[in-house]
C-alpha positions in Angstrom: 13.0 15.4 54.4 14.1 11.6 54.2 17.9 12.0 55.5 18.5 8.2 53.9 18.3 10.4 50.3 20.5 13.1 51.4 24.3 13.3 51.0 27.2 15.4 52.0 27.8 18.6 49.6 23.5 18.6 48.5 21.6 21.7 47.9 18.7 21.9 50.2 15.8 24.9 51.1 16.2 26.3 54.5 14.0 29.3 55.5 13.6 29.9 52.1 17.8 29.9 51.0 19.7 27.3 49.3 21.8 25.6 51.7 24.8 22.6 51.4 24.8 19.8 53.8 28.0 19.0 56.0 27.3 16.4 58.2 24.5 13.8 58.3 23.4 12.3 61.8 20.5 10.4 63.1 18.6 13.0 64.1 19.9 16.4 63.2 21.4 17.4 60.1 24.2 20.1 59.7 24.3 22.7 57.1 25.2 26.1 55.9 24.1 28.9 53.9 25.5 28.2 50.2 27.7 31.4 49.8 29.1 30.9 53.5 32.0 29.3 55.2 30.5 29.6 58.0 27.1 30.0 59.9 26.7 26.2 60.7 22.7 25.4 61.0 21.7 22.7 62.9 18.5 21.4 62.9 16.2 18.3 62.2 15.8 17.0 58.9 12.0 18.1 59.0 13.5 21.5 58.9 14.8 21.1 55.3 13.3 20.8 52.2 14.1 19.4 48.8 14.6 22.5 46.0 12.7 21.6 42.8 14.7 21.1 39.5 14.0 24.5 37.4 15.2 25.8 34.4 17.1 28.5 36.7 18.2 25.9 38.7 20.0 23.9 36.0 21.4 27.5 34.6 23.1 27.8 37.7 24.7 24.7 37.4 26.3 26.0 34.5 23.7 23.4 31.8 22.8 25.3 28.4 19.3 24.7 26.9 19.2 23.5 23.5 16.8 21.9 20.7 17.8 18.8 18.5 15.6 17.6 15.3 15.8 13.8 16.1 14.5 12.0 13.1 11.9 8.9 13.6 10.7 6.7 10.3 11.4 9.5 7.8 9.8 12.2 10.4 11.4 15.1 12.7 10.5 15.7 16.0 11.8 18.3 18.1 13.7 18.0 21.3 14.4 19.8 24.3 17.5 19.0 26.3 20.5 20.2 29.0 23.5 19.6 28.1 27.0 20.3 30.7 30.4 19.6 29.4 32.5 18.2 32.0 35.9 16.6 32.6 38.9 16.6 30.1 38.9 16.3 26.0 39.0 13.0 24.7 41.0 11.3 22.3 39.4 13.2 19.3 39.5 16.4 21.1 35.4 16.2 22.7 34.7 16.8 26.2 32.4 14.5 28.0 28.9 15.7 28.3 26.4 15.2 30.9 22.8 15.6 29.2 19.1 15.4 30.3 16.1 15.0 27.9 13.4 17.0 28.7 10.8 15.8 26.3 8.8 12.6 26.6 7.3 10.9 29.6 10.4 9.4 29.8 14.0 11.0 31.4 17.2 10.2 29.4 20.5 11.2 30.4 23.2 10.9 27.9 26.8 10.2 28.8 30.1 9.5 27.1 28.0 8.7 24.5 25.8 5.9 26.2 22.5 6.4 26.7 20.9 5.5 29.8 17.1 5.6 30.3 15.3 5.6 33.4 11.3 5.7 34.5 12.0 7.2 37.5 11.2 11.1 37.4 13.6 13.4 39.3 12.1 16.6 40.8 15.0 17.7 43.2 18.1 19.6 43.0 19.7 16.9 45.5 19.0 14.0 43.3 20.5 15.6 40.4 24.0 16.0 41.8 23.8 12.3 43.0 23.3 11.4 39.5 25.6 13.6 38.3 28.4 12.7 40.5 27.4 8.8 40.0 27.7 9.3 36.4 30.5 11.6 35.8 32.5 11.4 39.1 32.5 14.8 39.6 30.3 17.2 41.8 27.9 19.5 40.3 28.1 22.9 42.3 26.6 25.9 41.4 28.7 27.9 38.8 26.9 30.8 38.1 25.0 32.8 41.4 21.4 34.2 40.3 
């Protein structure tokens, strides 16, 4: 794995359990099973491996699946998305969401009620809590253990 896409606090595969980074270094990278305080791992960054964005995955980040009918020139399409709430109510009592469009070629995600689009496709568990945290300020952690 490329340690220049890695940050502190990611999710990564290590002999086949989800493990969080805690230190970055040249050539070794530091880590520990997900559901420990301790049990520091220390190996090379060859040793770890990106987990894949799943639908169990973003359940466990505490996002809900849902459908909207978005209408186009008088016709309705259906689409798929992920939607979090995060952060405090607003000023007309709505939280904040943090939401990802699953349909399309493209990958929207939906904040504070801008929508940003992007062509790049994100496959990994890691890349969605940069994202998150870049967008929202706030680290996504697992909420719910599977």
């Amino acid at each position: 794995m490329n340690k220049s896409d890695l940050q502190i606090g990611n999710y990564v595969n290590y002999e086949q359990t989800t493990h969080v980074i805690t230190e970055l270094h040249k050539d070794e990278v530091f880590h520990q099973w997900f559901r420990s305080d301790h049990d520091m791992y220390q190996t090379s960054y060859d040793d770890i491996s990106q987990i894949e964005i799943s639908e169990n995955e973003l359940l466990r980040f505490g996002f809900e699946h849902s459908k909207k009918n978005v209408s186009f020139n008088m016709g309705g399409e259906l689409f798929d998305y992920w939607e979090k709430m995060y952060g405090e109510p607003g000023e007309f009592g709505i939280r904040p969401a943090f939401i990802i469009w699953t349909d399309k070629k493209m990958t929207f995600f939906s904040l504070k009620g801008i929508l940003k689009t992007t062509d790049k496709k994100y496959n990994s568990v890691h890349e969605l809590q940069q994202l998150y945290k870049l967008y929202t300020n706030e680290e996504l952690k697992y909420e719910k253990i599977m």
